[in-house]
C-alpha positions as CSV (number, residue, x, y, z in Angstrom):
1,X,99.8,82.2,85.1
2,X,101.6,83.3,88.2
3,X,105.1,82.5,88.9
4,X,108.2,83.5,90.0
5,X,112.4,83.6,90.1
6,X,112.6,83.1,93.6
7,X,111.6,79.0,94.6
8,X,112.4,79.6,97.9
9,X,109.9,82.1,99.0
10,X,108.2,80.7,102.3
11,X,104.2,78.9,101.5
12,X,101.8,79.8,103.8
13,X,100.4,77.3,106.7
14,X,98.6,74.9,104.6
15,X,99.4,75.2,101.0
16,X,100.0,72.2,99.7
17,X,101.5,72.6,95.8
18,X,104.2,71.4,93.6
19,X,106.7,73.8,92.3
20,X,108.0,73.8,88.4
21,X,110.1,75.3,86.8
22,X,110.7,76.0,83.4
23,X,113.5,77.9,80.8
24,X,111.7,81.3,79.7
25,X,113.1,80.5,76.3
26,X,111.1,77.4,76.3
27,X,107.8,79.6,76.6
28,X,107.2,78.7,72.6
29,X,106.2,81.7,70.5
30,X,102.8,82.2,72.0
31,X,103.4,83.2,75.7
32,X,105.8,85.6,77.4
33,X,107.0,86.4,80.4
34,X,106.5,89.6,82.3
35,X,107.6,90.7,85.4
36,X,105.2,91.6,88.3
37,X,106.6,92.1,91.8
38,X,104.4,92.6,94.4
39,X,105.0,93.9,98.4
40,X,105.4,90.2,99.1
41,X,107.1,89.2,96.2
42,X,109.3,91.2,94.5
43,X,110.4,88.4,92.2
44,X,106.6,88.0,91.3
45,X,105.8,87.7,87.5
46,X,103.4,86.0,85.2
47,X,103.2,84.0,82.0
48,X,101.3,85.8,79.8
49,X,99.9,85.2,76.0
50,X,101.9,87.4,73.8
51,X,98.5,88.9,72.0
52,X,94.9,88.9,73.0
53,X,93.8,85.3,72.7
54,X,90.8,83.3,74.1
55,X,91.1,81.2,76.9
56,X,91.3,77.9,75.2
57,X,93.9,79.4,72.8
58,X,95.9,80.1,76.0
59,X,95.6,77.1,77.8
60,X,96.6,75.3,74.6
61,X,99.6,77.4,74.8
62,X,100.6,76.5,78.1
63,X,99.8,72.7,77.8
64,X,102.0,72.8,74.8
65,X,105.2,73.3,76.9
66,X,104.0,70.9,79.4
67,X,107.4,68.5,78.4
68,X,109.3,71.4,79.2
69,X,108.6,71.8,82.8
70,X,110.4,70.2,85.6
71,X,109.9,69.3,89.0
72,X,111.6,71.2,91.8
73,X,111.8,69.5,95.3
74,X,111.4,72.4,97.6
75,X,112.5,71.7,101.7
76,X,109.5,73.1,104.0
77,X,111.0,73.9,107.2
């Protein structure tokens, strides 16, 4: 899952998305995080499962820290 440090880098025209944000400690013991920047986004990283995993296995991972997330209310200029 893509993500990143930085919650105010500028959306494109048009996208329309809510922004989370969660403590990488509350990542359980099945995910990690890894860093990723890209030209555009040097903050850039992505939640990743800690060993090779299906995709249900993964998604389960991720919907298990769902009460862990929180809402950020982002300003578009």
């Amino acid at each position: 899952m893509s993500c990143s440090f930085d919650p105010t880098i500028p959306q494109r025209p048009g996208d329309d998305f809510f922004l989370w944000e969660i403590d990488s400690d509350s990542l359980g013991s099945d995910l990690v995080l890894e860093r990723a920047p890209t030209a555009n986004n040097p903050t850039h990283c992505m939640i990743k499962p800690k060993r090779d995993t299906t995709l249900f296995d993964y998604q389960n991972a991720l919907a298990s820290t769902r009460n862990e997330w929180r809402l950020i209310q982002v300003e578009v200029a």
